[in-house]
TILUMNU-74663 format. One record per residue: x, y, z of N, C-alpha, C in turn; residue in one letter. Coordinates in steps of 0.2 Angstrom, whole numbers, plus 5000, padded with zeros to 4 digits. Example, Ala and Ser with C-alpha at 12.3 -4.5 7.8 and 13.67 -1.06 7.14 Angstrom:
# TILUMNU-74663
506649725039506249785039506649845039a506449895035506849955036506450005039s
This chain:
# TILUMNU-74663
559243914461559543984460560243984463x560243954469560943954471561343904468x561043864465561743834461561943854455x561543884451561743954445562143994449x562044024455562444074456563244044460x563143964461563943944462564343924455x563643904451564043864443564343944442x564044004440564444084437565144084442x564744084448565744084453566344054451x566043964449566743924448566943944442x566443964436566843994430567044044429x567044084434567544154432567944124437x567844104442568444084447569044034440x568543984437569143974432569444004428x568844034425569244094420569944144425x569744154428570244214433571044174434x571044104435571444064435571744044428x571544034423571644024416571944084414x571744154416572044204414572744204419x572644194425573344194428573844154426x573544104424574144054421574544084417x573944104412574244114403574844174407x574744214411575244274412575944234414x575844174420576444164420576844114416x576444094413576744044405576744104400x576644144399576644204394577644204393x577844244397578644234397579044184394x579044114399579144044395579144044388x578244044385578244054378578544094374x578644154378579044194373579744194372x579944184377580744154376580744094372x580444044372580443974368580844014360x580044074359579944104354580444134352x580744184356581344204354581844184352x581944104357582444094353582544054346x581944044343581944014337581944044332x581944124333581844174328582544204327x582444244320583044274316583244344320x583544374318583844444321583244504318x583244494310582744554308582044514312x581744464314581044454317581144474324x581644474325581544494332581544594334x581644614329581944684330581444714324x580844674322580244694317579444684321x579144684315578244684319578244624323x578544564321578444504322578644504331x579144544334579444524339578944474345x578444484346577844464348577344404347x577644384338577144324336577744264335x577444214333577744154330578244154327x578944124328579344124321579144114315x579444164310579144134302579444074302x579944054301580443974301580843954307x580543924309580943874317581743874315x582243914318582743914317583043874324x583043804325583243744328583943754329x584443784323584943804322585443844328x585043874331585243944336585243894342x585143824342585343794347586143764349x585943734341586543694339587243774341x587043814336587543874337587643904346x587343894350587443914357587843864360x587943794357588443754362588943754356x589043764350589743774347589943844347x589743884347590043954347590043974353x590043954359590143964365590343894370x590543934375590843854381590343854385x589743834383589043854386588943804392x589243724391589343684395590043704400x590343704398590843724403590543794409x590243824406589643894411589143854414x589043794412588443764415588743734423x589543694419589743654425590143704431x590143774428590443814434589943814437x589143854436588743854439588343824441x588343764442588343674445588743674453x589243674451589743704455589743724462x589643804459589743854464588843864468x588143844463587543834468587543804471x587843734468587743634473588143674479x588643704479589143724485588943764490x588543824486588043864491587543854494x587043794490586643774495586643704499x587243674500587243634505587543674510x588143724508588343754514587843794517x587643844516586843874518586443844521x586243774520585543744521585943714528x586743684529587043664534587343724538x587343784537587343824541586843844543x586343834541585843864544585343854547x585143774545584943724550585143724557x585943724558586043744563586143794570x586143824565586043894567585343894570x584943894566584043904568583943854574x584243764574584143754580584543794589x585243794586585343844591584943904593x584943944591584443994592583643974594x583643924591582743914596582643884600x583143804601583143754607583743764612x584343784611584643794616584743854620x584843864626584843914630585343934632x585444014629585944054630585844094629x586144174635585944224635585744274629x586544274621586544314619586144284613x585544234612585244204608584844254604x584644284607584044354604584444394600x585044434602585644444601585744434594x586044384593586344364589585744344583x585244334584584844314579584644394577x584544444578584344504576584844524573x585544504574586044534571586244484566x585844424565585944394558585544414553x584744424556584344444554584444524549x585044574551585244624549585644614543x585744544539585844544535585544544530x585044544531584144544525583944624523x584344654527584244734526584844784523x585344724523586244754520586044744509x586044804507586044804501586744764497x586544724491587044704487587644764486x587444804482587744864481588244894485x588144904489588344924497589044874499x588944834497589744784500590144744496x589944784489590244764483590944794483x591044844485591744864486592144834491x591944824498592044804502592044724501x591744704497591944634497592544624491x592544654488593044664482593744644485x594044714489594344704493594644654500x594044634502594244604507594244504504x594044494497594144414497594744454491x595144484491595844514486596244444485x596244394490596744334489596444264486x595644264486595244234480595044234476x594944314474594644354467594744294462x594444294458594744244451594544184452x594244134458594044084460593244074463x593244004460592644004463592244004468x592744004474592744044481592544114481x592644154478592544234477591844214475x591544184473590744194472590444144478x590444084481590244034485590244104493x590744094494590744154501590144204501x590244254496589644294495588944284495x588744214492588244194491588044134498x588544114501588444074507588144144513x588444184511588244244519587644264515x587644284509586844334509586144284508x586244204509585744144510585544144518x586144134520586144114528585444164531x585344234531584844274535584244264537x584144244528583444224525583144164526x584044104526583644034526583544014535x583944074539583644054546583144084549x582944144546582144174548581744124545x581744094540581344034538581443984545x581743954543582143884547581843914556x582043974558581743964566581043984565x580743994562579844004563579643944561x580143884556579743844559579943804564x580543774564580943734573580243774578x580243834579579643854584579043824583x578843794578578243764579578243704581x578943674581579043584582578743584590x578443524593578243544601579043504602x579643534609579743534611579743444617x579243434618579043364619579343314618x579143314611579843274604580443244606x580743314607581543314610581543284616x581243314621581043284630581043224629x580743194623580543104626581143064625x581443124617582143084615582643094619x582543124623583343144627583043104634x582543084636582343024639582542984641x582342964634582542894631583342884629x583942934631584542934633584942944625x584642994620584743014613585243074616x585843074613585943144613585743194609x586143264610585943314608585743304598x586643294596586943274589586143214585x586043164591585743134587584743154586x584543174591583943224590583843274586x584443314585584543324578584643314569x585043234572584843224565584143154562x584243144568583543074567582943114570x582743184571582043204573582043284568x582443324570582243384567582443394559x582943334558583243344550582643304546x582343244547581743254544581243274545x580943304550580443344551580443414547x581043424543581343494542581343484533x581143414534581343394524581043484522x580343484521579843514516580143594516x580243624524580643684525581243704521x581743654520582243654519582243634511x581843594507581743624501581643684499x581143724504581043774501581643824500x582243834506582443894508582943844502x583243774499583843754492583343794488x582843794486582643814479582643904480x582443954486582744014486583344024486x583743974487584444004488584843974482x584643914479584943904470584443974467x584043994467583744034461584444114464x584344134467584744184470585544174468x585644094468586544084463586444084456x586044054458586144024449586144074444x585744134447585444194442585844234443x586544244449586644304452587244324445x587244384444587744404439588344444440x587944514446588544594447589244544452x589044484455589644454459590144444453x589744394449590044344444590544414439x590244454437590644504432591144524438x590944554442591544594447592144544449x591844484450592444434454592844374449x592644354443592844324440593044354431x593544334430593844374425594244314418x594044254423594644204418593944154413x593944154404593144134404593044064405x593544034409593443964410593243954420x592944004421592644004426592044054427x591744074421591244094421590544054423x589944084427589544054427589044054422x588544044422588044034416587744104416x587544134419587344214418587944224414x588644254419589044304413589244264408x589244204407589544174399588944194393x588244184396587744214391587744274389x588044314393588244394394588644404388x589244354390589744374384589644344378x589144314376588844294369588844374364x588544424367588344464365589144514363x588944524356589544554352589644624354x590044624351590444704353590044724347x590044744342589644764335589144724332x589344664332588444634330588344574334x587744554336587544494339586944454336x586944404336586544354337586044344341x585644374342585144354349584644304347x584744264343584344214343584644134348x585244144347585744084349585744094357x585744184361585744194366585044194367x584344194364583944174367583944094368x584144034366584343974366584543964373x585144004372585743974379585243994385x584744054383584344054391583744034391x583743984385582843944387583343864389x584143844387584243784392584743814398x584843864399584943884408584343884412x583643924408582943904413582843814415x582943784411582643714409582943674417x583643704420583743644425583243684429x583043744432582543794436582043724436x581643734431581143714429580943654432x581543614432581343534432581443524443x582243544443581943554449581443584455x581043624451580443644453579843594453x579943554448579443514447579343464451x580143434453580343394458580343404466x580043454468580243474474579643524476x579143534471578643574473578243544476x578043484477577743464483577943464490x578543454490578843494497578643534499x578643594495578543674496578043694497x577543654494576943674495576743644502x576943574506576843534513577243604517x577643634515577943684519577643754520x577443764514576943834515576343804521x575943744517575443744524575443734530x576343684531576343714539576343764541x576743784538576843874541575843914541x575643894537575143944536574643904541x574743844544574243794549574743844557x575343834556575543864563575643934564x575543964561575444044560574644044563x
């Protein structure tokens, strides 16, 4: 009897999981689908089903009829830029604040922590103004996106450094290591799986960001891949077939580096959720 009532549990446990999948591959396929479709199947009963005819064509037409590549190599660019500067600001930052000792240490992390609570919207006018000698570079988006990563990626970064034991260091600083070097030969690899996670939150947050990219650049040769996909779309008629294209290969690099790097992520949720 009890193993009838665990075989019922594992199969809706499967099922419940099968069903979850399909929802977050539901999107994916739909986009696939989308872009292979004509303008009246898209804006007909079908919008939902299979294309009548695999229009492959809408791909080919997204890298000729646009500088799809040149938006891929700006926003290459300006992420690679944001998350190493990010990931190296705030690595460091997160060991100052939990291993060294210094009065205004609380201080100052509550007050970078008040970044996490600053609305986008809210300092788009103030940042307009105040990078007025950038604007038009791809400086004017790296800045913005280097400050609104930094909060996030050291409330990460110090919960875990706090579960490192302390010891570690003592033995290393012992054994007559300095500070620079316990750094990078103890806590920089110790920090691999963390630090994946907080690149792949802080490229999804560039790579995707759009209201910077329209406000701050104007030249289309510095467009990133959000606003050049943007401008695919016609003043009086458009193609959405070609623009679904361009956004199933802007997901495609997502993808792959997730695929790459989701073991990290995963080693890093379970520390946190072992030292929690």
């Amino acid at each position: 009897m009890e193993d009838k009532k665990n075989k019922i549990n594992s199969i809706i446990g499967q099922g419940l999981l099968i069903i979850f999948g399909f929802i977050q591959l539901f999107p994916l396929l739909w986009l696939l689908s989308f872009s292979l479709k004509q303008n009246h199947e898209l804006f007909g009963e079908n919008i939902l089903g299979l294309p009548q005819e695999m229009m492959w064509s809408n791909y080919i037409t997204a890298f000729s009829g646009s500088n799809l590549l040149l938006y891929f190599r700006n926003s290459i660019i300006v992420t690679g830029i944001t998350v190493l500067l990010s990931n190296v600001i705030s690595l460091m930052a997160a060991y100052a604040l939990t291993r060294l000792q210094w009065k205004l240490s609380k201080a100052v992390y509550t007050f970078i922590l008040l970044g996490l609570m600053i609305p986008v919207h809210a300092v788009l006018l103030p940042l307009f103004i105040s990078l007025d000698s950038v604007i038009n570079t791809p400086l004017a988006l790296i800045i913005p996106y280097v400050a609104f990563a930094i909060p996030l990626s050291i409330l990460i970064l110090t919960g875990f450094l706090q579960g490192i034991p302390r010891e570690i260091e003592e033995a290393a600083f012992i054994d007559g290591a300095s500070l620079y070097k316990v750094f990078l030969t103890i806590i920089l690899p110790l920090s691999k799986s963390v630090i994946a996670t907080i690149s792949i939150l802080t490229y999804l947050s560039s790579w995707n960001e759009l209201m910077f990219a329209i406000t701050f650049i104007h030249d289309d040769r510095l467009k990133t891949l959000p606003f050049g996909i943007i401008s695919m779309v016609g003043r009086y008629n458009t193609s959405w077939g070609p623009i679904g294209a361009a956004l199933v290969l802007a997901t495609i690099p997502t993808l792959i580096i997730y695929l790459f790097m989701s073991d990290k992520i995963e080693k890093s949720l379970a520390a946190g959720a072992v030292k929690g």
